[in-house]
C-alpha positions in Angstrom: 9.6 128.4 10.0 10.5 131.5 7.8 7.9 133.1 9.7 9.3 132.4 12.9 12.6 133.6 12.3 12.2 137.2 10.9 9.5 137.4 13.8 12.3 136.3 16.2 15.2 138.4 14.8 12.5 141.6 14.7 11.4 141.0 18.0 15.0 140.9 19.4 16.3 143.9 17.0 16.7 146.1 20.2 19.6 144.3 21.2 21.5 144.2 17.9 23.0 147.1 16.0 21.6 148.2 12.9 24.5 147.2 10.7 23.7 143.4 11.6 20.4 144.1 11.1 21.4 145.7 7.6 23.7 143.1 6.6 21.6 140.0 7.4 18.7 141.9 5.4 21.2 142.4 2.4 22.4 139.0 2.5 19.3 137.3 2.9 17.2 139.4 -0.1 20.4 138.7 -2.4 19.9 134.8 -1.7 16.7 134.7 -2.8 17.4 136.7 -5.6 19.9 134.4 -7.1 17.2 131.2 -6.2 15.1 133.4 -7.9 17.1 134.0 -10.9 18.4 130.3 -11.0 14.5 129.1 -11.3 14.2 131.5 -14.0 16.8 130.2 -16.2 15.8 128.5 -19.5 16.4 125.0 -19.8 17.9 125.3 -23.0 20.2 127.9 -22.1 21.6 125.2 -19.3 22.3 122.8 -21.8 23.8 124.7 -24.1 26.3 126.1 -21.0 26.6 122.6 -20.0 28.1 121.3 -22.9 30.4 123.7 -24.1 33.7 122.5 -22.2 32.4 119.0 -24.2 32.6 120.7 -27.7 35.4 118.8 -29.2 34.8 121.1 -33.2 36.1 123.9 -32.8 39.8 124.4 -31.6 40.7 125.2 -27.9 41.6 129.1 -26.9 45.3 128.0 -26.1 46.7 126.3 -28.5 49.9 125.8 -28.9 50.4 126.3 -32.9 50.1 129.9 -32.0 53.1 129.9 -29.9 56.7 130.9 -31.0 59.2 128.2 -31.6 62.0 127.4 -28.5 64.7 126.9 -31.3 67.3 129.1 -30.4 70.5 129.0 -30.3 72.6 130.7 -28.3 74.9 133.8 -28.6 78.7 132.3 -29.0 
């Protein structure tokens, strides 16, 4: 099916311009890079991003004991 398809799109390049010939090319190889690099991930490595948001020990990036107090009061 792959086959048929480049053999297709090669065959008929005469009638399309090299940049859509270009940018299918560049699309398509970064695809298959990414499924590439996806399948090459370590299992343990997906966990461990998995479960971060899950991690309830250590204390959230915005908390809100860092922020000032709204007590004001205002200038008379």
């Amino acid at each position: 099916m792959l086959f048929n398809l480049a053999h297709s799109l090669l065959r008929e390049a005469g009638s399309v311009n090299g940049y859509g010939l270009f940018s299918f090319l560049l699309f398509f190889s970064f695809f298959i890079g990414v499924v590439v690099w996806a399948f090459r991930l370590e299992k343990n490595y997906l966990n461990h991003m998995g479960e971060l948001p899950l991690d309830s020990g250590e204390r959230p990036i915005h908390s809100t004991d860092s922020l000032p107090s709204t007590n004001y009061e205002p200038r008379p």
